[in-house]
N, C-alpha and C positions, 0 to 999 in steps of 0.2 A: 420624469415619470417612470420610466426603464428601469433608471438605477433605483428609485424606491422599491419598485414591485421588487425587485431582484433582494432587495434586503430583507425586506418583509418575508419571501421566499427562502431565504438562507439562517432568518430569526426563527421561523417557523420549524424546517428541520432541525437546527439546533436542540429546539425546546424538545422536538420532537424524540432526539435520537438522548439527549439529557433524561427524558421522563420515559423512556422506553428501558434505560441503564436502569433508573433507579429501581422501577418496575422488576427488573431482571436480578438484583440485588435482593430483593422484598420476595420474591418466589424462591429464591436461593435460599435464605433465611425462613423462608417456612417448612420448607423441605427437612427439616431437622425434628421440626412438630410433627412426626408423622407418627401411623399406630397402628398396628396389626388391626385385622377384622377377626373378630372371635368364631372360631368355628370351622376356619380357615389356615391353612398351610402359613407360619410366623413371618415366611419371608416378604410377604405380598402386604405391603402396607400402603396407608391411604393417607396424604399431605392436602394441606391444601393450596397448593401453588398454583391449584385453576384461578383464585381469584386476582392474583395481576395480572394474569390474561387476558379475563375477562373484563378489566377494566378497563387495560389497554385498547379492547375492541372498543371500548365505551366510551374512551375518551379521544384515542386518536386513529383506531381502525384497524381494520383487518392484516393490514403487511406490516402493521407497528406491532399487532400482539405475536404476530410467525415473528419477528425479530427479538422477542423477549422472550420468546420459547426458549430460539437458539442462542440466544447469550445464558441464559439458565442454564439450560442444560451444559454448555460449554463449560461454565463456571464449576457446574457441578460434578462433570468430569473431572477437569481441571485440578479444584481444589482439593474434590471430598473422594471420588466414588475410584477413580482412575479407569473405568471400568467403562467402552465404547456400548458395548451392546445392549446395552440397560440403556443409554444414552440415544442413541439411537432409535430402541423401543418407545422411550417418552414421546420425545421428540413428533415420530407417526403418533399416535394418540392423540397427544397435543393438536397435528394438525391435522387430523379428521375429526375431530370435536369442534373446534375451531370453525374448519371450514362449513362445518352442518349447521353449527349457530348464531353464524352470520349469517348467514341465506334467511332466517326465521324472527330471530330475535327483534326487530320492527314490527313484528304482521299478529301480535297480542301473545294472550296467556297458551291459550289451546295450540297454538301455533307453534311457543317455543318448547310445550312438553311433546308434542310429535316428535321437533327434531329434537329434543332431549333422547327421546328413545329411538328414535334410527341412527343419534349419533355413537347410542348405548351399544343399539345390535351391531354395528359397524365396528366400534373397537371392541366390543367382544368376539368378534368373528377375527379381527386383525390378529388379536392378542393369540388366542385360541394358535392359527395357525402358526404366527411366527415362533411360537414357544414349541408349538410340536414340531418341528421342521428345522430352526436355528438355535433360540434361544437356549432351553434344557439342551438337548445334546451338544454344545459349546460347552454347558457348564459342568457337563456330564465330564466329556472329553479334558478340559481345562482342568478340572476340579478333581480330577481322577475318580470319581463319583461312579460307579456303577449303576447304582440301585436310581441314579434319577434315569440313564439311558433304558433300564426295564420296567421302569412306571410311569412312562411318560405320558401315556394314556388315561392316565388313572390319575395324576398330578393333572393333566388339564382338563378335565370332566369335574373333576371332584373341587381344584382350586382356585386354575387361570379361568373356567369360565364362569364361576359365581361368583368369583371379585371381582371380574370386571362389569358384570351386570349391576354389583353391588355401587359399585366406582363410579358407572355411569348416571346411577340413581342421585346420588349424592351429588355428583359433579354437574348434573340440572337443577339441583335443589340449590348448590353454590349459586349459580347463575342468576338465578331469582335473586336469592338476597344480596349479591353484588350490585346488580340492576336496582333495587333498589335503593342501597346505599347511595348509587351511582344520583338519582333522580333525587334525594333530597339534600343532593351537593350543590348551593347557589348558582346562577349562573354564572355570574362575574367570576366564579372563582373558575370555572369550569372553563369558561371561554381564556383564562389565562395559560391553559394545557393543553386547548383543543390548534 
């Protein structure tokens, strides 16, 4: 009986730690679909890798979807960006979204657009400060960039906080239509992931 459970237990992270990779693979590769927001500084683009996240929460849970952040992001350092502090930035974001979606996302509709929008104001307050404080003046410094370390005021009023309002709007609107995708996924197939 021992050894069954035990294997059942070892098939199960398996599948777990297998569909958490693939998941990390699939956010890797959307990350490339990404697009400016018009009206907004070109740099600040919007992907949509919230949604193997937010699958991952849907399918196997909250410490499966932080583990498919950070092999994402890893990978995306890794591969593509080589660049930590963009890496670093997602990553928080990722998991204060994350962590205010799961708290809600069982308790209905009105439920999960509250924490949509305290998960909004909370990375926009995150973002807001870490760009005025590390992020621009790193890249000021790094970049030999002047003009970003004398408008760095003006780049996060004007930029960093109405894309991330904008990001957070959308990245609840994701959520929804994840959740649903997620709910007209048979069970049987479902219960083979979960």
């Amino acid at each position: 009986m021992k050894i069954g459970k035990r294997f059942n237990m070892y098939k199960k992270n398996v599948h777990s730690l297998v569909l958490s990779g693939m998941l990390a693979v699939i956010a890797l590769l959307l990350s490339f679909f990404s697009f400016a927001v018009p009206f907004l500084p070109p740099f600040l683009k919007f992907d949509f890798t919230f949604i193997p996240l937010f699958m991952a929460i849907l399918l196997l849970g909250y410490k499966e979807a932080l583990v498919v952040s950070l092999l994402k992001n890893f990978l995306h350092f890794a591969l593509v960006s080589h660049e930590p502090v963009g890496a670093v930035a997602n990553i928080a974001v990722e998991f204060i979204f994350l962590s205010i979606i799961i708290l809600v996302y069982k308790k209905g509709v009105f439920k999960i657009i509250i924490g949509g929008i305290v998960a909004t104001i909370a990375i926009t307050l995150f973002m807001a400060l870490f760009n005025y404080f590390v992020l621009l003046p790193a890249y000021g410094y790094i970049m030999n960039l002047g003009d970003i370390v004398k408008n760095i005021k003006t780049i996060v009023s004007v930029g960093i906080i109405p894309f991330n309002l904008i990001k957070g709007a959308l990245v609840t609107f994701l959520f929804f239509v994840t959740k649903r995708v997620y709910k007209s996924i048979p069970a049987s197939i479902k219960t083979r992931f979960a």
